[in-house]
C-alpha positions in Angstrom: 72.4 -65.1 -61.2 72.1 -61.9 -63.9 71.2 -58.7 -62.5 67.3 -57.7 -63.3 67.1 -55.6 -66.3 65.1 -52.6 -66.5 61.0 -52.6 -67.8 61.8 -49.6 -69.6 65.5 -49.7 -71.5 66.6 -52.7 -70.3 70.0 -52.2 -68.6 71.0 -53.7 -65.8 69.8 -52.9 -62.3 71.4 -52.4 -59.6 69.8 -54.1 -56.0 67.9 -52.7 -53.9 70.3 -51.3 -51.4 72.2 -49.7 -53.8 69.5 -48.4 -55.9 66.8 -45.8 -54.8 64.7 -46.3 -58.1 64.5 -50.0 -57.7 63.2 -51.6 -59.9 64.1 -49.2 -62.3 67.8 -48.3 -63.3 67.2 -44.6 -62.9 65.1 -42.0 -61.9 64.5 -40.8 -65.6 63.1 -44.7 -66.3 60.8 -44.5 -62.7 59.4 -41.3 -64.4 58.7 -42.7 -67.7 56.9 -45.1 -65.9 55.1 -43.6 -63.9 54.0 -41.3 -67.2 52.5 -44.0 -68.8 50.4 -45.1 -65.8 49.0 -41.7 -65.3 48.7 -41.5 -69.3 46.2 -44.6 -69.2 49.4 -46.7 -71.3 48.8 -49.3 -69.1 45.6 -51.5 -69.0 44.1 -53.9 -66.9 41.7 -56.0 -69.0 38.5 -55.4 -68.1 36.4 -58.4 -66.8 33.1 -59.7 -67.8 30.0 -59.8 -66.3 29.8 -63.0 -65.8 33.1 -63.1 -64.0 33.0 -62.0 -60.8 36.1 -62.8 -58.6 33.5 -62.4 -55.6 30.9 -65.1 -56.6 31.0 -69.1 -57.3 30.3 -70.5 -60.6 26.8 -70.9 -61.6 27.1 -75.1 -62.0 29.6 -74.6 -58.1 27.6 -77.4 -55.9 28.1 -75.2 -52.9 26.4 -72.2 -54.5 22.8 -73.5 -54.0 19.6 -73.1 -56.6 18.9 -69.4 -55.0 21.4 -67.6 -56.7 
């Protein structure tokens, strides 16, 4: 099985045990990632109104005509 490659340069990665910036390949790469999380790079899309992770479908049987 191929080592993991790095989310920022792509070289190899060394495991876990033998690699403090896991997943990353360096502390450099950790840092550049963690710049462009606190730099807003990185964006979750936003969800709709009508799609609520926290409420059944409107047509759901179980969620009853008072909703």
């Amino acid at each position: 099985m191929p080592s993991p490659q790095c989310p920022i340069c792509q070289k190899p990665v060394a495991p876990r045990a033998e690699n403090p910036s896991y997943p990353f390949c360096s502390r450099r790469c950790r840092a550049v990632d963690l710049g462009r999380w606190l730099g807003e790079e990185y964006r979750m899309p936003e969800q709709r109104g009508d799609e609520r992770e926290d409420e059944l479908p409107p047509d759901h049987p179980e969620r009853g005509s008072d909703a």
